[in-house]
C-alpha positions as CSV (number, residue, x, y, z in Angstrom):
1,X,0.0,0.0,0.0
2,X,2.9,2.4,0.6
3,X,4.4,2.0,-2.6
4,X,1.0,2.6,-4.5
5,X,1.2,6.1,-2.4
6,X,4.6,6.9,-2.6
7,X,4.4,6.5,-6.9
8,X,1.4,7.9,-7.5
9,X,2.8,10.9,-5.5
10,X,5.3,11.3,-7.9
11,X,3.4,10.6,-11.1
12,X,1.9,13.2,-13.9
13,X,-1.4,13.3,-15.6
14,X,-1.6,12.1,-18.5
15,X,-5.0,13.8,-18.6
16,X,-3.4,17.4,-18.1
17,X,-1.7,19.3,-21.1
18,X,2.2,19.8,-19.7
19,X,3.3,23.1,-20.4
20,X,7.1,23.4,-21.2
21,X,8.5,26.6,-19.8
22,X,11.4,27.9,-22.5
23,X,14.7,26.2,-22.6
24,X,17.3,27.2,-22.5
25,X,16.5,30.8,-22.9
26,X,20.3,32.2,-23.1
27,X,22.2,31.7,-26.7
28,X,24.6,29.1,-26.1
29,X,27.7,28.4,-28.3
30,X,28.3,24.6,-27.3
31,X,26.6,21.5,-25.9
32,X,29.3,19.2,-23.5
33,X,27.3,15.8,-22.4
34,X,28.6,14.4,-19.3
35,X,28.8,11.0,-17.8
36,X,27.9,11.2,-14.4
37,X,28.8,8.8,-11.7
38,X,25.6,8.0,-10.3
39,X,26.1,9.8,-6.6
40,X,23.3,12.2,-5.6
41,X,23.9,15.6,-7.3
42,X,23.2,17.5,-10.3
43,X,25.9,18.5,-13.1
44,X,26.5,22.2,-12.3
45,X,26.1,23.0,-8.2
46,X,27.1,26.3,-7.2
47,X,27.1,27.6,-9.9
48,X,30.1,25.0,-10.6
49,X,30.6,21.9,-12.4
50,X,30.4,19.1,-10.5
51,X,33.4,17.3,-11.0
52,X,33.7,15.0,-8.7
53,X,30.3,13.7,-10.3
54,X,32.1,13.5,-13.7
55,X,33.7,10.2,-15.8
56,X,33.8,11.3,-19.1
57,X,32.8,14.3,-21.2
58,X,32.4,15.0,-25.0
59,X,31.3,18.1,-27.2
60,X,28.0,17.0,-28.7
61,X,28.0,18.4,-32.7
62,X,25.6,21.0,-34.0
63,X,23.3,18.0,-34.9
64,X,23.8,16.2,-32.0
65,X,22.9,19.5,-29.4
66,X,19.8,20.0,-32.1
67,X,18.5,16.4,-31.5
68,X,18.7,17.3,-27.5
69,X,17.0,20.4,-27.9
70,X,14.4,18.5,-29.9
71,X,13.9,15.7,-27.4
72,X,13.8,18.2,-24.1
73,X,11.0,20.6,-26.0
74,X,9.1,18.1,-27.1
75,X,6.1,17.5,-24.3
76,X,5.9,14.0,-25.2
77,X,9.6,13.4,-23.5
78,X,7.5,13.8,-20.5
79,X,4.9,12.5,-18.2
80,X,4.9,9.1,-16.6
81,X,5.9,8.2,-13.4
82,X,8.9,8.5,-11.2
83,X,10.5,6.9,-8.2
84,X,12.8,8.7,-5.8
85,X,16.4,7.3,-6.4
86,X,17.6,10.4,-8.0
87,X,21.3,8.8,-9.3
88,X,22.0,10.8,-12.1
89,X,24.2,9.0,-15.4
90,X,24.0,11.9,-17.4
91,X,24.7,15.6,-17.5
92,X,24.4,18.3,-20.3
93,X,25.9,21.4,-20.4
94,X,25.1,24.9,-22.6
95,X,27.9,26.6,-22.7
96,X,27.8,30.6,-24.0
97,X,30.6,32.0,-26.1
98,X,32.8,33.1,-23.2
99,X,32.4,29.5,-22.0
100,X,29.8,30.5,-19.3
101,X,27.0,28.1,-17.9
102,X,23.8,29.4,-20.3
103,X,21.5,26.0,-19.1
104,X,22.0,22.4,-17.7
105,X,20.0,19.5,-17.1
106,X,21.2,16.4,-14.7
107,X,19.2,12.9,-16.0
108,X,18.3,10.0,-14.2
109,X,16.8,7.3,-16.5
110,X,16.7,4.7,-13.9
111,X,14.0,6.9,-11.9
112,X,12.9,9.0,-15.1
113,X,13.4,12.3,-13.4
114,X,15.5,15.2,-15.0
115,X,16.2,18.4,-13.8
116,X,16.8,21.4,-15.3
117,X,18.3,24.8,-14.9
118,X,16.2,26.9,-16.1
119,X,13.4,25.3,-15.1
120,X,11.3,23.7,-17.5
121,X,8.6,23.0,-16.2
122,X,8.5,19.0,-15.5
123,X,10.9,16.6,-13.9
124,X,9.3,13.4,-15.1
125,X,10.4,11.4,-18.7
126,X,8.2,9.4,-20.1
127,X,9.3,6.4,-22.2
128,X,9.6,8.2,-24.8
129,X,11.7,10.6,-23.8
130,X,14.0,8.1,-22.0
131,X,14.4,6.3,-25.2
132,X,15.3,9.2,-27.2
133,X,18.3,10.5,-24.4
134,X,19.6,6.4,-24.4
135,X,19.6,6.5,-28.7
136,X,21.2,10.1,-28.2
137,X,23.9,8.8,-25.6
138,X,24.6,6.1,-27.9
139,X,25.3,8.0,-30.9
140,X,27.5,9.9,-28.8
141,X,29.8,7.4,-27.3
């Protein structure tokens, strides 16, 4: 009975329209993906990188950072239902053209969960959406 409360605590209607808030609302200049190791955190803290949270990085191309704005404005990335782990695998970065933080998001496909800076406007992925990020990180590696 718990775990019925606990996920449907944590889940999004279907039902309800999600409304994406803009993303990532500064120009940015580049697109660095990050593997993440998994420990509790996001990718930029502090208005830092978190590098202890880091294993590997790599520029994503101009198609590659176009796909990834594709899949994280597109309200079907979004809406099923998340657990609480929080372990995030996966970290992107928009960097500006004096190599300042413009946005990040930190992604957690085992829970579904993604957060964002700025915000936009959800925190759950749907299948979809996980899909796309996994065929994305794979055509990245």
């Amino acid at each position: 009975m718990l775990c019925m409360i606990f996920f449907s605590a944590c889940q999004n209607s279907n039902k309800e329209k999600i409304t994406l808030n803009d993303f990532p609302q500064k120009k940015f200049k580049k697109v660095i993906t990050y593997e993440m190791s998994g420990e509790d955190g996001h990718i930029i803290e502090n208005e830092k990188l978190s590098k202890d949270l880091i294993i590997t990085e790599k520029r994503l191309s101009e198609k590659e950072a176009n796909t990834l704005l594709d899949i994280l404005l597109d309200d079907a990335t979004y809406g099923d239902v998340a657990a609480k782990c929080f372990e995030p695998r996966l970290g992107y970065v928009f960097y500006s053209e004096n190599n300042e933080v413009a946005a990040h998001a930190t992604v957690c496909l085992a829970c579904n969960q993604i957060r964002t800076s700025p915000d936009i406007g959800v925190f759950i992925l749907s299948e979809r959406g996980k899909k796309r990020l996994r065929e994305l990180k794979e055509t990245v590696e």
